[in-house]
C-alpha positions as CSV (number, residue, x, y, z in Angstrom):
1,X,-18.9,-4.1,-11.9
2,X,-15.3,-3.7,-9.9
3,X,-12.8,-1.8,-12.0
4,X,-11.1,-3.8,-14.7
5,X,-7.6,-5.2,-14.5
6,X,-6.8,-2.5,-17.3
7,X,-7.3,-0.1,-15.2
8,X,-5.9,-1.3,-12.1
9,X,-2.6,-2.0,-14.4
10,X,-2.6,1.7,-15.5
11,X,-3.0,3.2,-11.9
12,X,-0.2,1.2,-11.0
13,X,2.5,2.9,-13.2
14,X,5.5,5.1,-12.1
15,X,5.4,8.8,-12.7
16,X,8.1,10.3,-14.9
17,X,11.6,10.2,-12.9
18,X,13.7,12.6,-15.0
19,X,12.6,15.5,-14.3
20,X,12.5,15.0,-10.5
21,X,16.0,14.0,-10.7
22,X,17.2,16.9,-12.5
23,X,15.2,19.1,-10.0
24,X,17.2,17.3,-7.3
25,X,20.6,17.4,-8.9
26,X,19.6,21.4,-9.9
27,X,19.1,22.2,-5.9
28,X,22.2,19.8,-4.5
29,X,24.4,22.2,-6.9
30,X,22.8,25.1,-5.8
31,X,23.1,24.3,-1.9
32,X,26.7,22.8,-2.2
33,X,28.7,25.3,-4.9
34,X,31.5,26.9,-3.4
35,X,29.8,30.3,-3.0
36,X,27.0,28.4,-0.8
37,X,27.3,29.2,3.0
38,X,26.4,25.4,3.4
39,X,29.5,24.3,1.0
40,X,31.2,23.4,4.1
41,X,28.5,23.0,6.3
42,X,28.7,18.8,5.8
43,X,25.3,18.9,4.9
44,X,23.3,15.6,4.1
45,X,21.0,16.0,1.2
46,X,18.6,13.7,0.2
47,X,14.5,12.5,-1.4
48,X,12.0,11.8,0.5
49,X,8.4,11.0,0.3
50,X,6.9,9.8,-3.1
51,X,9.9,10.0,-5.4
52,X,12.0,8.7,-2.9
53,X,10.4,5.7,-2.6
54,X,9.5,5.0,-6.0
55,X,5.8,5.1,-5.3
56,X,5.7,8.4,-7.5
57,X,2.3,9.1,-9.6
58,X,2.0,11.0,-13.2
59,X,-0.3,13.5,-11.3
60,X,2.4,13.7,-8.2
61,X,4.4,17.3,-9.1
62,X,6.7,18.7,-6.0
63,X,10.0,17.1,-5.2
64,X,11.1,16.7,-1.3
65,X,14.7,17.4,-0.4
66,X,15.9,17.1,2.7
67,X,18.7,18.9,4.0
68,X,20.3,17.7,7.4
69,X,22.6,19.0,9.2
70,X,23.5,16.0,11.6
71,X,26.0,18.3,13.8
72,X,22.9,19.9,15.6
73,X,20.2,17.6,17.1
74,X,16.6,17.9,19.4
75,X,16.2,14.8,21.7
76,X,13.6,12.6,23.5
77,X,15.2,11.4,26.7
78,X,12.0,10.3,28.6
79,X,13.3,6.8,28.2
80,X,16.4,7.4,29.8
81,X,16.8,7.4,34.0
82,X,17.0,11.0,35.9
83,X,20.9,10.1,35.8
84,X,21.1,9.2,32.7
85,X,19.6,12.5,31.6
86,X,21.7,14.4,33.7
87,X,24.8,12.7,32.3
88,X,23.8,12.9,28.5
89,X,23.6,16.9,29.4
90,X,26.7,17.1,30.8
91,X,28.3,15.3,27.6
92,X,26.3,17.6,25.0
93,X,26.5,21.2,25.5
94,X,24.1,22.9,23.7
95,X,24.5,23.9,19.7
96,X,26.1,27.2,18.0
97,X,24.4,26.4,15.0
98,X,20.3,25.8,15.5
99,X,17.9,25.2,13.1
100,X,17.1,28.7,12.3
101,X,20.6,29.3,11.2
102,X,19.9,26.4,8.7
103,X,16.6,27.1,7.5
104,X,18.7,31.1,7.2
105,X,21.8,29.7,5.4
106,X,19.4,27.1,2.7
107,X,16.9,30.2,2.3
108,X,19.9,32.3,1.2
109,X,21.3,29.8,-1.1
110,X,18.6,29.1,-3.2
111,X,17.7,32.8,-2.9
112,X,21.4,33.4,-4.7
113,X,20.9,30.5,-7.3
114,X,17.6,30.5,-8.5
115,X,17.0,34.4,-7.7
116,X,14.1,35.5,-4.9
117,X,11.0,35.0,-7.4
118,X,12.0,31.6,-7.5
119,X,12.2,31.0,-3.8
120,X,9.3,31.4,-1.4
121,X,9.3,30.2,2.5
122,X,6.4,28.0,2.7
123,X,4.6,26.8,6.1
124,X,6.8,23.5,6.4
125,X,9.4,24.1,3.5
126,X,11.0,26.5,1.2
127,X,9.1,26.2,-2.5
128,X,11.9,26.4,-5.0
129,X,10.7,27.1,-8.9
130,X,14.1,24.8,-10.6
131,X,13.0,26.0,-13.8
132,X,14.0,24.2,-17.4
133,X,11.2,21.7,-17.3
134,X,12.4,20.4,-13.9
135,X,10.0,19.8,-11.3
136,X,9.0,22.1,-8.7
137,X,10.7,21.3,-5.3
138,X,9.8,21.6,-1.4
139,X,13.1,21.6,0.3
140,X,13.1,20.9,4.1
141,X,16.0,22.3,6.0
142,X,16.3,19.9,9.5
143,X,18.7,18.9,12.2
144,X,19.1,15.4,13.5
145,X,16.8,13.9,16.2
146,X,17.5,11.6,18.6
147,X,14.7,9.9,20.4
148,X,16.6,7.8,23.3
149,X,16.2,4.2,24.2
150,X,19.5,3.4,26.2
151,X,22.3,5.9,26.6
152,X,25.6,4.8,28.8
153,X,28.1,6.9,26.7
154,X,28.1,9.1,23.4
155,X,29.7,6.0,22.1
156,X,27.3,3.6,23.8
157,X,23.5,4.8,23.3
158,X,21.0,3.2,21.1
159,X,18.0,5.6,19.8
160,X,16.2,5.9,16.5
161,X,17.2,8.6,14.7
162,X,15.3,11.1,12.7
163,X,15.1,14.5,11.2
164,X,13.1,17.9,13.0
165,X,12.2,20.9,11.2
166,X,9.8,23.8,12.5
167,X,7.0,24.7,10.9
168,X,6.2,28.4,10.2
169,X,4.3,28.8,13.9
170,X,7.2,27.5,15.7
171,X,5.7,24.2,16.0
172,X,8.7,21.3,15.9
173,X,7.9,18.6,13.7
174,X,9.5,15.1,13.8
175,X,9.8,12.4,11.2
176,X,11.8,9.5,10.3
177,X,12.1,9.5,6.5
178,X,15.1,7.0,6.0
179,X,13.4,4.8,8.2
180,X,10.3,5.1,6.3
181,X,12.2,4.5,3.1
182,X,14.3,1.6,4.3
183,X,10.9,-0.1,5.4
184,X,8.9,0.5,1.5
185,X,11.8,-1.3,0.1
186,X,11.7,-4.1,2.4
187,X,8.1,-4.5,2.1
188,X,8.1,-4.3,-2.0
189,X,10.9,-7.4,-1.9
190,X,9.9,-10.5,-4.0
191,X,9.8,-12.6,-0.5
192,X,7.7,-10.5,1.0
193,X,4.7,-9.1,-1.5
194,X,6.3,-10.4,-4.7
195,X,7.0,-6.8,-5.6
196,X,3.7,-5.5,-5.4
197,X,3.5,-3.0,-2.7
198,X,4.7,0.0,-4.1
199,X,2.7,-0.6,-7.6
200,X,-0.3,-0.9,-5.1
201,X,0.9,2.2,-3.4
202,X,0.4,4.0,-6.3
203,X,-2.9,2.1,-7.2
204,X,-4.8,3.9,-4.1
205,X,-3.5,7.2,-4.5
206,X,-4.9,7.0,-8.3
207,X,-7.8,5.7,-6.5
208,X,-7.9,8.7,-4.3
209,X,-7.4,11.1,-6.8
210,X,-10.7,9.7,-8.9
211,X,-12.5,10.1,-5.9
212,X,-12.0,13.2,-5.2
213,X,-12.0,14.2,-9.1
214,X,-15.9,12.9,-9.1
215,X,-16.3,15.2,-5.7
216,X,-16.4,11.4,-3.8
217,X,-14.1,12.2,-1.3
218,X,-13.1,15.7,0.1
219,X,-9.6,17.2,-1.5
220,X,-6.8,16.3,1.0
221,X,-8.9,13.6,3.1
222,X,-6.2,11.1,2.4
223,X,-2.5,12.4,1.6
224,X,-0.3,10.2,0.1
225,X,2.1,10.1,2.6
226,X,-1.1,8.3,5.2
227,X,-2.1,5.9,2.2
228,X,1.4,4.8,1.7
229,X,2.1,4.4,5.5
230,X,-1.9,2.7,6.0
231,X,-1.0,0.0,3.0
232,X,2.6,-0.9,4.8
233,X,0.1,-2.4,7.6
234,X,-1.3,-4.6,5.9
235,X,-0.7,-8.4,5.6
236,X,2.2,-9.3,3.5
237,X,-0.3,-12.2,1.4
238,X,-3.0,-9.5,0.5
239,X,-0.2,-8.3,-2.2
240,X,-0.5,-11.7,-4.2
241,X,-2.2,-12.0,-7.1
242,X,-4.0,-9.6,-9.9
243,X,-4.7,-6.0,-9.0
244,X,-8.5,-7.3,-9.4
245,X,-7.5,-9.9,-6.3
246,X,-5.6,-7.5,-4.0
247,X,-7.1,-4.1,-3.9
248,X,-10.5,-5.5,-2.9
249,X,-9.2,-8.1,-0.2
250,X,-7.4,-4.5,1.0
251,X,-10.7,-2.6,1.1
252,X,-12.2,-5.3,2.8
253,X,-9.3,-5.7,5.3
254,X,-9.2,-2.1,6.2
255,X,-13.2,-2.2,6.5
256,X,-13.1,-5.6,9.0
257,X,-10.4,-4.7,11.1
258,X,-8.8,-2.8,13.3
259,X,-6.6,-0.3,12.5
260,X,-5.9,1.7,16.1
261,X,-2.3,-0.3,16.4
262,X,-1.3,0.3,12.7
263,X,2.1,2.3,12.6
264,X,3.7,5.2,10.0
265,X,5.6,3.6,7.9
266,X,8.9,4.4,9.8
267,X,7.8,2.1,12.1
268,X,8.1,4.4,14.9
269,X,5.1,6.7,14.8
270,X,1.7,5.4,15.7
271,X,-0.4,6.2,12.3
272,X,-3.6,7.8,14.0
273,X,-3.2,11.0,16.5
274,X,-3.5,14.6,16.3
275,X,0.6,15.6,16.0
276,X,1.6,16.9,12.5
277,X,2.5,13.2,10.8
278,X,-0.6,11.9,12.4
279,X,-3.8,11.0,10.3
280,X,-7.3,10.3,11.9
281,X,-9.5,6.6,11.7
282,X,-12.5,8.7,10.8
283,X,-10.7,9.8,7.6
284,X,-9.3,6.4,7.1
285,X,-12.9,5.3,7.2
286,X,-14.3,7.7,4.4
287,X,-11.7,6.8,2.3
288,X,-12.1,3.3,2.4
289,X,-16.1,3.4,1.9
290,X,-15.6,5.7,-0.8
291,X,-13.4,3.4,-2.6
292,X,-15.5,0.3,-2.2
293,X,-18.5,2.0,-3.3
294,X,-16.5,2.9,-6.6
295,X,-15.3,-0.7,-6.3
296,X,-18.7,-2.4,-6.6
297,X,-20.0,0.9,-9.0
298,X,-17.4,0.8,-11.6
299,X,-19.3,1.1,-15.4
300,X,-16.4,2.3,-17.5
């Protein structure tokens, strides 16, 4: 039998939000008090992934903060003409404060605040212990990044912005997290899927999670961050109706169709590739036959 409406409706609550936000009110004090070297830095702290965007599970534990410093950026000009690139060069000497002086200055910070057994430099982020029942935090030091579609002037350019960080091998890693946010919200409106997207959101990653709990699915074949960004390509209609109606007419869209043009939720990045936010259509694929086997298995 599929899985009952019950169920469906339980999946598709919120995660607690209080202890998240004190985590991220906790380390915005901590990075911004006076005796901070970023106090003055003009820093731009904010969520992202699951608690940013509301699609937040009970079992869902670490917090993301992001915290840009928009003075600095990386760039993609292979838009731009040879001329163009030239020019933009001429205009932007290059930065006094890089990304490792960041990463450096938020280490030492929450170092100071929380003390060093509380802080530990992890392969993407630095994994901060907030302590007091708050939740654990990953916080992400990045600079702005620039990825170029027309550039006359610095007051004349168009580009979509994002965020890049380094991960622990050197490797640069770009993402558009306000973008991706921006998007969830327009998605979840009334007109679009009569604000039913993020509850499904958090539907399949309950889904996931009982898949891999009954060793149906290897750990980490679907991150939320790909299930969140694989459900934003789907047709706006396949939200209506019960839980019952809509997570099968998914399954069976994702099955039937073809998925090589679907895009991260940012809208920018194509979904399936081999860079860092990428996920793979062979992974894609095991999920989704996993879950329709449960689907049409259910006995509870």
């Amino acid at each position: 039998m599929p899985i009952p409406q019950s169920q469906l409706e339980t999946w598709s609550h919120q995660g607690a939000v209080a202890t998240s936000s004190a985590a991220y009110n906790s380390i915005r004090q901590a990075l911004l008090k006076a005796t901070s070297p970023l106090a003055s830095r003009g820093v731009d702290i904010f969520l992202q992934g699951s608690y940013a965007n509301s699609t937040n599970i009970y079992a869902d534990s670490d917090v993301d903060v992001v915290v840009l410093y928009g003075s600095t950026f990386y760039k993609d000009l292979s838009a731009l003409t040879p001329a163009q690139q030239q020019f933009h060069e001429a205009l932007f000497p290059p930065a006094a404060y890089l990304w490792t002086h960041l990463r450096d200055d938020t280490l030492n910070a929450l170092r100071s605040h929380y003390g060093n057994n509380s802080v530990t430099l992890g392969r993407k982020s630095i994994k901060v212990q907030t302590g007091c029942g708050r939740r654990p935090s990953d916080v992400v030091p990045a600079v702005q990044f620039r990825r170029y579609a027309t550039f006359v002037d610095r007051n004349n350019l168009t580009a979509h912005w994002g965020i890049q960080l380094f991960d622990v091998s050197n490797n640069p890693i770009v993402n558009y997290p306000k973008y991706h946010i921006e998007r969830g919200e327009n998605k979840n409106q009334a007109s679009r899927t009569g604000g039913q997207y993020k509850a499904t959101v958090r539907i399949f990653k309950n889904l996931r999670n009982y898949l891999i709990d009954t060793h149906q699915l290897a750990d980490r074949a679907a991150p939320s961050y790909f299930l969140e960004c694989t459900l934003h390509n789907i047709p706006d209609h396949l939200f209506a109706g019960s839980f019952r109606d809509t997570v099968p007419a998914i399954l069976s869209y994702l099955a039937s169709n073809a998925t090589g043009g679907f895009l991260c939720q940012n809208g920018v990045v194509p979904l399936f590739g081999n860079g860092p936010t990428q996920w793979s259509e062979a992974a894609l694929r095991a999920f989704v036959q996993a879950a329709k086997t449960v689907w049409d298995t259910w006995y509870t």
